[in-house]
NUVEX-528665 format. One record per residue: residue number from 1; residue in three letters; chain; x, y, z of N, C-alpha, C, O in turn. Coordinates in Angstrom, 3 decimals, m for minus. Each point is the difference from the previous one (the first is absolute). Layout:
REM NUVEX-528665
{atom NUM,'ALA','A',{X,Y,Z},{X,Y,Z},{X,Y,Z},{X,Y,Z}}
...
REM end
This chain:
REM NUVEX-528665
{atom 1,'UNK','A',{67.263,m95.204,m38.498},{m1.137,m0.563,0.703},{m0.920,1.098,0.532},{m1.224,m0.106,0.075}}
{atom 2,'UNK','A',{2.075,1.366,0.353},{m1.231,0.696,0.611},{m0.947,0.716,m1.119},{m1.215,0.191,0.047}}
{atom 3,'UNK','A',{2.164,0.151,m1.080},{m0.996,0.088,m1.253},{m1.454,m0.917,m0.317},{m1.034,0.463,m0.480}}
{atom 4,'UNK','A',{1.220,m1.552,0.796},{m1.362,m0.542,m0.001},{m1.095,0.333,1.114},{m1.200,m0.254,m0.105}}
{atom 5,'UNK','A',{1.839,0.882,1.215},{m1.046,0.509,1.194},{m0.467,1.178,0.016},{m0.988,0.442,0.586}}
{atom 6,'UNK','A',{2.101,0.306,m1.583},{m0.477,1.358,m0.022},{m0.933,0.650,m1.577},{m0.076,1.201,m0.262}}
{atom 7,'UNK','A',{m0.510,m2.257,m0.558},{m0.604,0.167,m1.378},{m1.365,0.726,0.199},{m0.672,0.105,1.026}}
{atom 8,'UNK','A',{0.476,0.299,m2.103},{m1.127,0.609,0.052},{m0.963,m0.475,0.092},{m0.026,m1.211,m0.220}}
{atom 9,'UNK','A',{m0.972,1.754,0.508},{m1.633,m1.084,0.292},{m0.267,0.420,1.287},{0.557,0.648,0.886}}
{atom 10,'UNK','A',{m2.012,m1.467,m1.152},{m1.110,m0.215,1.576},{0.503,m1.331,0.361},{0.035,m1.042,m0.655}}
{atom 11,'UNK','A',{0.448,1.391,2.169},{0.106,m1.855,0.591},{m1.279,m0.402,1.035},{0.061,m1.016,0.693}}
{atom 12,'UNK','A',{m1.367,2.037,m0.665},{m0.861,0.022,0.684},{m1.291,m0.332,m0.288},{m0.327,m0.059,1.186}}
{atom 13,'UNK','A',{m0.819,m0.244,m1.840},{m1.300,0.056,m0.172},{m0.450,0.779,0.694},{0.197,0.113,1.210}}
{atom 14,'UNK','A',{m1.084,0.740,m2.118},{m1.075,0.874,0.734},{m0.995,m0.575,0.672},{m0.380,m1.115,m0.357}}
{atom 15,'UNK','A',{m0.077,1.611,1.184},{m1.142,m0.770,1.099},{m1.186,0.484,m0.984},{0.061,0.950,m0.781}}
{atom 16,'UNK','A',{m1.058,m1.742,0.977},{m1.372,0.357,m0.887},{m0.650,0.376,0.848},{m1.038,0.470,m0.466}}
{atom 17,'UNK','A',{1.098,m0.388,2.042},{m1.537,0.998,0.580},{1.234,0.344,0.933},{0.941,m0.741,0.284}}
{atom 18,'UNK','A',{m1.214,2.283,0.200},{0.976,0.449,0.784},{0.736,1.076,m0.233},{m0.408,0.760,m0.878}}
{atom 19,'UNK','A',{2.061,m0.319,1.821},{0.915,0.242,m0.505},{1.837,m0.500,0.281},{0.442,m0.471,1.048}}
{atom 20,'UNK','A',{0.180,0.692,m2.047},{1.044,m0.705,0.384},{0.605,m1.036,m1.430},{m0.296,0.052,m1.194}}
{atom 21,'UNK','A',{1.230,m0.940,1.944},{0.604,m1.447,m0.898},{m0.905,m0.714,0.485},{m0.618,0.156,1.053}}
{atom 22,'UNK','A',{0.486,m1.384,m2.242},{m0.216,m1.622,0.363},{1.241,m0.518,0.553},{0.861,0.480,0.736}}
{atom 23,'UNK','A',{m1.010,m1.500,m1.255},{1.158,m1.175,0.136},{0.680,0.460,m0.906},{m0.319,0.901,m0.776}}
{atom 24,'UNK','A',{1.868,m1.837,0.849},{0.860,0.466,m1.008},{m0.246,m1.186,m1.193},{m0.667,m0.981,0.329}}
{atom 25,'UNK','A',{1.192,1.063,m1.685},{m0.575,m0.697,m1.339},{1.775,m0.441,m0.543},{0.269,m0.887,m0.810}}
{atom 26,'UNK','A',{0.802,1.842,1.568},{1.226,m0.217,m0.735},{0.746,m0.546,1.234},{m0.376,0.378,1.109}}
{atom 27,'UNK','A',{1.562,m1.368,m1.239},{0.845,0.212,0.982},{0.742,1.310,0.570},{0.071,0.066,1.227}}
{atom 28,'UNK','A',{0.298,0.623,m1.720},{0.301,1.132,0.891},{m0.929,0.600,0.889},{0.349,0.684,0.962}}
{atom 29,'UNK','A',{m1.731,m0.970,m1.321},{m0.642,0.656,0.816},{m0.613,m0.991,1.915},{m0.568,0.284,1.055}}
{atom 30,'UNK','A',{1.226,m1.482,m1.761},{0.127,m0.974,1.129},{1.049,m0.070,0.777},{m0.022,m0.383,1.170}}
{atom 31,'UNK','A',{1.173,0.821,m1.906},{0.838,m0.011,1.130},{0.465,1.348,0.602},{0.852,0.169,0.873}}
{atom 32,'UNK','A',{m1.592,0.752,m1.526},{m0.570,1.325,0.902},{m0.488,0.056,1.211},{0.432,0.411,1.076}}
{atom 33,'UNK','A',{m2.177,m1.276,m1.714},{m0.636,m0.334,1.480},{0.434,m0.395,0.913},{m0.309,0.377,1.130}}
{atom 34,'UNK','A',{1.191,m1.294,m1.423},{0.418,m1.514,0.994},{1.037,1.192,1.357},{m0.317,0.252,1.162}}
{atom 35,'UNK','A',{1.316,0.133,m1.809},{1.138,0.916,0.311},{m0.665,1.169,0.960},{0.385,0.309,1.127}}
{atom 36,'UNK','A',{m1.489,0.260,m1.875},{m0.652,0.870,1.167},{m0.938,m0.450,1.307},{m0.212,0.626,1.039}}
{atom 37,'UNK','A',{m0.255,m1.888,m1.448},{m0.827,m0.870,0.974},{1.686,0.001,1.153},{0.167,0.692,1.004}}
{atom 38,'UNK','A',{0.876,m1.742,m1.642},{0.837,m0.511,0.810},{0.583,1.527,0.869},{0.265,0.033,1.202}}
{atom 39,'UNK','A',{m0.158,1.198,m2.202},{0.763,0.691,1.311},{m0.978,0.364,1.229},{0.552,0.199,1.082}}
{atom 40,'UNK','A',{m2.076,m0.085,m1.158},{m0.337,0.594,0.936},{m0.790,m1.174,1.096},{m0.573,0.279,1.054}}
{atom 41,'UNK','A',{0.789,m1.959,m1.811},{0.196,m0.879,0.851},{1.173,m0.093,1.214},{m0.191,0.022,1.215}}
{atom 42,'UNK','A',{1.301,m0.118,m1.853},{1.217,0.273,0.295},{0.291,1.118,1.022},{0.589,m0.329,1.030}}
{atom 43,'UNK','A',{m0.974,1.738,m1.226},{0.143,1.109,0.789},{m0.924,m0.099,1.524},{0.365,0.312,1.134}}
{atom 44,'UNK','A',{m2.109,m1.049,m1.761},{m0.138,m0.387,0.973},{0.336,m0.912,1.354},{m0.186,0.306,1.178}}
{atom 45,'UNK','A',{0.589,m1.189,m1.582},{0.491,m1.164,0.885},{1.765,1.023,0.611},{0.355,m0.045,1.178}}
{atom 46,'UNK','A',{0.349,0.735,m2.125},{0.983,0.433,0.827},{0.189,1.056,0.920},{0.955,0.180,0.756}}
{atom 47,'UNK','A',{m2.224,0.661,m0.947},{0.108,0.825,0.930},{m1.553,m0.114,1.206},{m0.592,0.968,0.477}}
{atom 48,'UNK','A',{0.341,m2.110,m0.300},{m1.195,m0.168,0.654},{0.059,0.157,1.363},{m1.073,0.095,0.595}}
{atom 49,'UNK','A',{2.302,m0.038,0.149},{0.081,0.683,0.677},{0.241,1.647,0.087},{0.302,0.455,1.103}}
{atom 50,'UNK','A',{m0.378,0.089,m1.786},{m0.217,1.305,0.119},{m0.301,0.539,m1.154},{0.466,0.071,m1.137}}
{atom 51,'UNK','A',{m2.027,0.551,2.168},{m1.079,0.186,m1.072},{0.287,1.608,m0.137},{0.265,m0.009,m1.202}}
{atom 52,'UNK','A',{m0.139,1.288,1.559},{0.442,1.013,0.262},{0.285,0.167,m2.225},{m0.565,0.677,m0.859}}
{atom 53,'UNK','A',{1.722,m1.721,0.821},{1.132,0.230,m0.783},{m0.599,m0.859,m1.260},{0.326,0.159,m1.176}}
{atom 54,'UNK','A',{m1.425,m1.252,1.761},{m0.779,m0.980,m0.869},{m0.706,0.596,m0.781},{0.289,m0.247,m1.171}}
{atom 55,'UNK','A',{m1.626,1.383,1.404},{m0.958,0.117,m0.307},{0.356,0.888,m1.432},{m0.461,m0.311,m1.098}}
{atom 56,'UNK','A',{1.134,1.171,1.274},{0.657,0.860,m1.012},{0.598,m0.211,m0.952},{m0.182,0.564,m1.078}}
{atom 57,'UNK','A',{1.354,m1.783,1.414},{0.771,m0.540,m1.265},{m1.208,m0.882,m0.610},{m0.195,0.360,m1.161}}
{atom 58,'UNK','A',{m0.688,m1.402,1.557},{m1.298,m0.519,m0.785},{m0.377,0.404,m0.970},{m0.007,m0.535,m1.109}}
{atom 59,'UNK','A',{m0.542,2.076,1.606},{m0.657,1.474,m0.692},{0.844,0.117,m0.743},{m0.444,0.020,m1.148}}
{atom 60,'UNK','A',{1.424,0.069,1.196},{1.580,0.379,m1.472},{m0.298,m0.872,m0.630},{m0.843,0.113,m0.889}}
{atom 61,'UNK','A',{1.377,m1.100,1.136},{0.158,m1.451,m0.755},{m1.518,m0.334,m0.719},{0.077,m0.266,m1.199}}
{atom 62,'UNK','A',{m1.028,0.256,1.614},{m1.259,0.098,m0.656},{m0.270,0.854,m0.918},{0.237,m0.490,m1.104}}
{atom 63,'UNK','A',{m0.602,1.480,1.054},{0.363,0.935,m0.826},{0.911,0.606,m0.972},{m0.360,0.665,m0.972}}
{atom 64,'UNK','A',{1.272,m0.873,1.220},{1.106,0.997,m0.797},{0.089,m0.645,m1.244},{0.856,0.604,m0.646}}
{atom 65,'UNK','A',{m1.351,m1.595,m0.051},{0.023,m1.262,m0.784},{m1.392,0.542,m1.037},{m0.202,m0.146,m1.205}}
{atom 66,'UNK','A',{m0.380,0.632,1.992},{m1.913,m0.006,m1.124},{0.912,0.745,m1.136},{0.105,m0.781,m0.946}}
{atom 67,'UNK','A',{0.573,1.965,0.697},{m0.027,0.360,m1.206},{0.327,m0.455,m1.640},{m0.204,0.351,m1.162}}
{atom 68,'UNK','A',{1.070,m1.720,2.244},{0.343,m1.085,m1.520},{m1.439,m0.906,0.007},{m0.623,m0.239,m1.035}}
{atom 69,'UNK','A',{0.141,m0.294,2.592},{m0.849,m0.672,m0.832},{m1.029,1.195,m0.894},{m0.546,m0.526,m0.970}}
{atom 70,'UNK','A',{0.289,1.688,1.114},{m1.076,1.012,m0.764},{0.754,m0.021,m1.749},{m0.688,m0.072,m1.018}}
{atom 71,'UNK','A',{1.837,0.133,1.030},{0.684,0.143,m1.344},{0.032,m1.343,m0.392},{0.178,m0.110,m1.213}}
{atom 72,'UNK','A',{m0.275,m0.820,1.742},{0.287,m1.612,m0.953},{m1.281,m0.641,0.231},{m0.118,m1.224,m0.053}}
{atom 73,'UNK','A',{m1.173,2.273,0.396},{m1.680,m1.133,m0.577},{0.003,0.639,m1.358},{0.667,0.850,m0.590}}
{atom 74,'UNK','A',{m1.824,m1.719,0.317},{m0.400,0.084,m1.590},{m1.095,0.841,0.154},{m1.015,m0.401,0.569}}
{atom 75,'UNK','A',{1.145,1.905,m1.167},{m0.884,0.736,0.026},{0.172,0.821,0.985},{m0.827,0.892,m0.188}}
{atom 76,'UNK','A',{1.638,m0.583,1.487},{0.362,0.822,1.085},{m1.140,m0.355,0.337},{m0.900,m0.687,m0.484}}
{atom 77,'UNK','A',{1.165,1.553,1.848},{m1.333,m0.436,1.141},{m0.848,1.310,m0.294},{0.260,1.194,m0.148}}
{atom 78,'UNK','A',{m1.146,m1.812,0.139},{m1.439,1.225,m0.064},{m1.098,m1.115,0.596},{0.161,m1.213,0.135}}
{atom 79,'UNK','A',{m1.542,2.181,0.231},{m0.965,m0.790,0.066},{m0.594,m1.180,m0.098},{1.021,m0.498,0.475}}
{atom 80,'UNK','A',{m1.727,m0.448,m0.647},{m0.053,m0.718,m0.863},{m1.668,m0.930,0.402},{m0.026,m0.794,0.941}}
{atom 81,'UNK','A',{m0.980,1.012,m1.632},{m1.227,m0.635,0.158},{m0.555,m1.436,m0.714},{m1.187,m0.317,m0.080}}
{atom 82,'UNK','A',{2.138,m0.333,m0.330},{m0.332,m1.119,m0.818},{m0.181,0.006,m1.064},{0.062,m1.108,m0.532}}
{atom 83,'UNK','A',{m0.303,2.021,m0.156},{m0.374,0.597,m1.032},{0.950,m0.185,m1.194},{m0.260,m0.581,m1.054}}
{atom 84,'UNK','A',{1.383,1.165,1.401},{1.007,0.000,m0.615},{0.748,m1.277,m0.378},{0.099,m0.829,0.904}}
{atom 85,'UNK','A',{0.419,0.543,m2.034},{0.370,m0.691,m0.495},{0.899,m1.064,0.124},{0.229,m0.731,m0.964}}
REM end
């Protein structure tokens, strides 16, 4: 099973004005999103009392994630003026 999560491909659309991912086009790339939405939903609500320890793990948890979504858009992230295809 994890063979099917881990295949090759873009699970992202390129954004047409901008930079970055679109939306995702494959399931893996939905239950990517979903999973990174839920932990830093999740992290929020559990440490909302203490923000000290909050603000930082967010910043982790937000971040530490862009380099798959940068490796699984279509086309990597670069620029992008509408232009493009």
């Amino acid at each position: 099973m994890l063979h099917h999560y881990l295949d090759k491909g873009p699970w992202f659309r390129a954004k047409r004005f901008g930079y970055g991912a679109g939306l995702p086009f494959r399931w893996q790339g939905w239950v990517f999103l979903i999973t990174h939405m839920a932990l830093i939903i999740g992290l929020a609500f559990g440490l909302n009392d203490r923000p000290v320890i909050l603000v930082p793990a967010i910043l982790l948890i937000a971040f530490a994630p862009m380099p798959i979504y940068a490796a699984r858009t279509e086309g990597g992230w670069k620029w992008r003026n509408g232009e493009d295809a």
